[in-house]
C-alpha positions as CSV (number, residue, x, y, z in Angstrom):
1,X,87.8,74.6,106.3
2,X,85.5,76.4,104.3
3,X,84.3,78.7,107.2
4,X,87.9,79.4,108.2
5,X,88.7,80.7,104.5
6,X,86.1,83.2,104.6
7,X,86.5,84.5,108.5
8,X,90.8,84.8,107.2
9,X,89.0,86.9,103.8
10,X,87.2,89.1,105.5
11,X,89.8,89.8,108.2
12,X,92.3,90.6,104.8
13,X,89.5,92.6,103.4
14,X,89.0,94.5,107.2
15,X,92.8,95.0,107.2
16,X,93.0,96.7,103.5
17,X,90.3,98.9,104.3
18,X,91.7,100.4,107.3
19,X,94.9,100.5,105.5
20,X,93.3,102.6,102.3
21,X,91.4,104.7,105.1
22,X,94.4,105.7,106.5
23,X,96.1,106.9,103.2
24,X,93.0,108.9,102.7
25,X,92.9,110.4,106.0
26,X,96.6,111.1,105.8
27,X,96.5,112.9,102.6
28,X,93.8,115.9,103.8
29,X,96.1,118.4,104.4
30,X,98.1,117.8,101.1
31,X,96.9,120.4,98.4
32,X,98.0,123.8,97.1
33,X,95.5,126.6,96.0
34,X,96.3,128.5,92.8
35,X,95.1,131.2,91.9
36,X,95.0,133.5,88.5
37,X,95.4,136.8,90.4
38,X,98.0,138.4,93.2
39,X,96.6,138.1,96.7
40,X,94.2,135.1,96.4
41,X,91.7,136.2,94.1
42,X,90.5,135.9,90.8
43,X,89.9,132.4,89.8
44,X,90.9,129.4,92.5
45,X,91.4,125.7,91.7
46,X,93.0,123.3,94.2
47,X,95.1,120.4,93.3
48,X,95.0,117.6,95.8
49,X,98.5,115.5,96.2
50,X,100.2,113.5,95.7
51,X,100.4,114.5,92.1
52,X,103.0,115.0,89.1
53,X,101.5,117.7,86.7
54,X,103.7,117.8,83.2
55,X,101.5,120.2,81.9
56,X,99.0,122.7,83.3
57,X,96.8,122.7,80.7
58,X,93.4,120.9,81.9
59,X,93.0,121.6,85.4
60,X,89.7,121.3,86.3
61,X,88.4,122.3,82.5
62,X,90.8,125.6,82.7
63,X,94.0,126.0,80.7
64,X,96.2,127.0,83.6
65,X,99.4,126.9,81.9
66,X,101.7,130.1,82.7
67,X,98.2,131.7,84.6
68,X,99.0,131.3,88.1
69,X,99.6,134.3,90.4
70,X,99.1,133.8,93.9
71,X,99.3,129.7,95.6
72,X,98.9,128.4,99.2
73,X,100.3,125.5,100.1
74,X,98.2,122.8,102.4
75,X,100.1,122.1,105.9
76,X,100.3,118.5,104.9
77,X,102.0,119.1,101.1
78,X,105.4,120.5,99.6
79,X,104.9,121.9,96.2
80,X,107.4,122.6,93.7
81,X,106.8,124.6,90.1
82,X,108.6,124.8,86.8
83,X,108.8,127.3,84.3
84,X,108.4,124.7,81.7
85,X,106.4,121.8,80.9
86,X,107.7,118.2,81.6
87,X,109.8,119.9,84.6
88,X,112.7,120.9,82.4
89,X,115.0,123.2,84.0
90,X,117.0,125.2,81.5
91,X,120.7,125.3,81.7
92,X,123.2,127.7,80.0
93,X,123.9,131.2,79.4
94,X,121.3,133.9,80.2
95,X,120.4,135.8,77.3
96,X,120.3,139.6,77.7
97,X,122.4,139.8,80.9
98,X,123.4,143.2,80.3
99,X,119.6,144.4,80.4
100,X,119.0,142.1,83.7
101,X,122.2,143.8,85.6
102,X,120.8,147.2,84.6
103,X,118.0,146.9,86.4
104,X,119.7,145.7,89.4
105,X,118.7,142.2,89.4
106,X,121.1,139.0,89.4
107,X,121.4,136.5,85.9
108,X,120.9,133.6,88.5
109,X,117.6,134.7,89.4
110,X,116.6,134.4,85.6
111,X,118.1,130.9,85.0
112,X,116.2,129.3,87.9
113,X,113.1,127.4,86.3
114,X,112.2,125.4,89.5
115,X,110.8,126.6,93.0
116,X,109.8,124.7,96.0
117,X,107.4,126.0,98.5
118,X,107.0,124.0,101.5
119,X,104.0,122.8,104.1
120,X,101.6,126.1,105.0
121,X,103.5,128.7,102.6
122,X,101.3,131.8,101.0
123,X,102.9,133.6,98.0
124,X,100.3,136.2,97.7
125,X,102.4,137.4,93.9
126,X,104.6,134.8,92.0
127,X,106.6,137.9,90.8
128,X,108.4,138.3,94.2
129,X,110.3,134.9,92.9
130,X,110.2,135.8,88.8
131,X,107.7,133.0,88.6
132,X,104.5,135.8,87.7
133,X,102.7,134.2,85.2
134,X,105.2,131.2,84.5
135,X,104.6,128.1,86.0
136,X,104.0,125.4,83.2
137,X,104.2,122.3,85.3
138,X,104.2,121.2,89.4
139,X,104.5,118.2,91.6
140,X,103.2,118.0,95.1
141,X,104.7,115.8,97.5
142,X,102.5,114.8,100.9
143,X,105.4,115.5,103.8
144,X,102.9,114.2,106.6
């Protein structure tokens, strides 16, 4: 009886670790690069997934809140960024509208404070989406 407890142990203990391997394996691709300047240079750090960042402020040792500039998202991962910490997303009027219609631009495109970049996407400057500079919090989600 004794025997047969330890072969059904180390058949659990066989199972688990080929289960954990395969969460491992199946999380490689899931990552995003960020970067502190436009086209993929300056400073890079990259942020494995699955993760939920509320603040940006200790990644790696660097204070990366409202820093990043250029990302890439990993083929395995789906990556979306707020404006603010905690993902808040404001709500509300848009506070100098008149200014933002003069230059030719949309309030909407002010008021959004969340983006979502999916699975092998390169945003070589943030400012294409008004996000230059702004990003105070992410989550990555593993989509394979």
């Amino acid at each position: 009886m004794k025997t047969r407890n330890v072969y059904a142990r180390l058949i659990i203990l066989g199972v688990s670790c080929a289960v954990a391997s395969v969460g491992v394996a199946g999380t490689a691709d899931c990552w995003v690069d960020i970067f502190d300047e436009p086209n993929f240079k300056g400073i890079q750090t990259r942020i494995d997934g699955p993760i939920e960042l509320p603040h940006l402020r200790n990644i790696h040792d660097i204070d990366w809140n409202d820093v990043i500039d250029s990302l890439e998202v990993g083929p395995g991962a789906e990556v979306e960024v707020y404006k603010n910490e905690n993902y808040l997303v404001p709500e509300g009027p848009v506070y100098h509208a008149p200014e933002i219609k003069a230059w030719g631009n949309v309030d909407e495109n002010f008021r959004a404070g969340v983006m979502t970049f999916t699975a092998n996407h390169r945003v070589h400057h943030l400012g294409e989406y008004n996000f230059h500079n702004q990003i105070s919090s992410l989550k990555i989600k593993c989509v394979r």
